[in-house]
C-alpha positions in Angstrom: -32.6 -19.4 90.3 -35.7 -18.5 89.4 -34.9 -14.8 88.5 -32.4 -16.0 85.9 -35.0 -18.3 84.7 -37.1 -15.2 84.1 -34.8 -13.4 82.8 -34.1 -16.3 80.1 -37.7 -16.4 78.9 -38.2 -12.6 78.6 -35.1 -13.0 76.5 -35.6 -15.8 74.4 -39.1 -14.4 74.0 -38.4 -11.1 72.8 -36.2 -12.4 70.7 -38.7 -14.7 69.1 -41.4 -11.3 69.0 -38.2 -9.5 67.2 -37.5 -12.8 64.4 -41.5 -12.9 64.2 -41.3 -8.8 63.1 -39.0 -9.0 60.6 -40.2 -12.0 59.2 -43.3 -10.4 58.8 -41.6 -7.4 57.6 -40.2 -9.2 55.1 -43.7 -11.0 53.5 -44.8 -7.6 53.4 -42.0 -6.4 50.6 -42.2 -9.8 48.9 -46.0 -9.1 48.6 -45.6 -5.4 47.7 -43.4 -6.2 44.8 -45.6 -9.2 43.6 -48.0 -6.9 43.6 -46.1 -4.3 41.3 -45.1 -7.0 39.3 -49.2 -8.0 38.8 -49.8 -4.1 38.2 -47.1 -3.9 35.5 -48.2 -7.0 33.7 -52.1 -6.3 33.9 -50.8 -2.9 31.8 -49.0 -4.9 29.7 -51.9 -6.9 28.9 -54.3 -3.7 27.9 -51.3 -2.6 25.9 -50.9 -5.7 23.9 -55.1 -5.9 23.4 -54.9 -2.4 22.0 -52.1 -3.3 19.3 -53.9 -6.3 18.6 -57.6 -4.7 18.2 -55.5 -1.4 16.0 -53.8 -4.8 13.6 -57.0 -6.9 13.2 -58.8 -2.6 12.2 -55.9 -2.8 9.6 -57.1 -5.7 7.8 -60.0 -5.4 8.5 -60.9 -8.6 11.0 -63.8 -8.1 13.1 -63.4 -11.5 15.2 -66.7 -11.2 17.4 -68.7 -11.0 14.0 -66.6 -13.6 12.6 -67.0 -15.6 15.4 -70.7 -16.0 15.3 
């Protein structure tokens, strides 16, 4: 009887050890992605700051002089 109850636990546990793995398994996509998704926006970003600065040299705005 108490072999089989043993044998339950080690089961059940490595079971549990297994779900816990590929849980954590999965996080670690989920977080690689929202990571590539930060990356691609932060580009983004730098691209849309250069098109603005490259507009405001067209007609001739100079916002931080303006600004003061």
């Amino acid at each position: 009887m108490q072999a089989a109850i043993a044998t339950l636990i080690g089961v059940l546990g490595t079971g549990f050890v297994s779900l816990l793995f590929q849980f954590m398994r999965m996080m670690g996509a989920r977080l690689d992605r929202i990571e590539s998704k930060v990356d691609n926006l932060g580009g983004e970003l730098k691209n849309h700051g250069e098109r603005l600065a490259r507009i405001e040299t067209t007609l001739g705005i100079n916002p931080p002089a303006e600004a003061a």
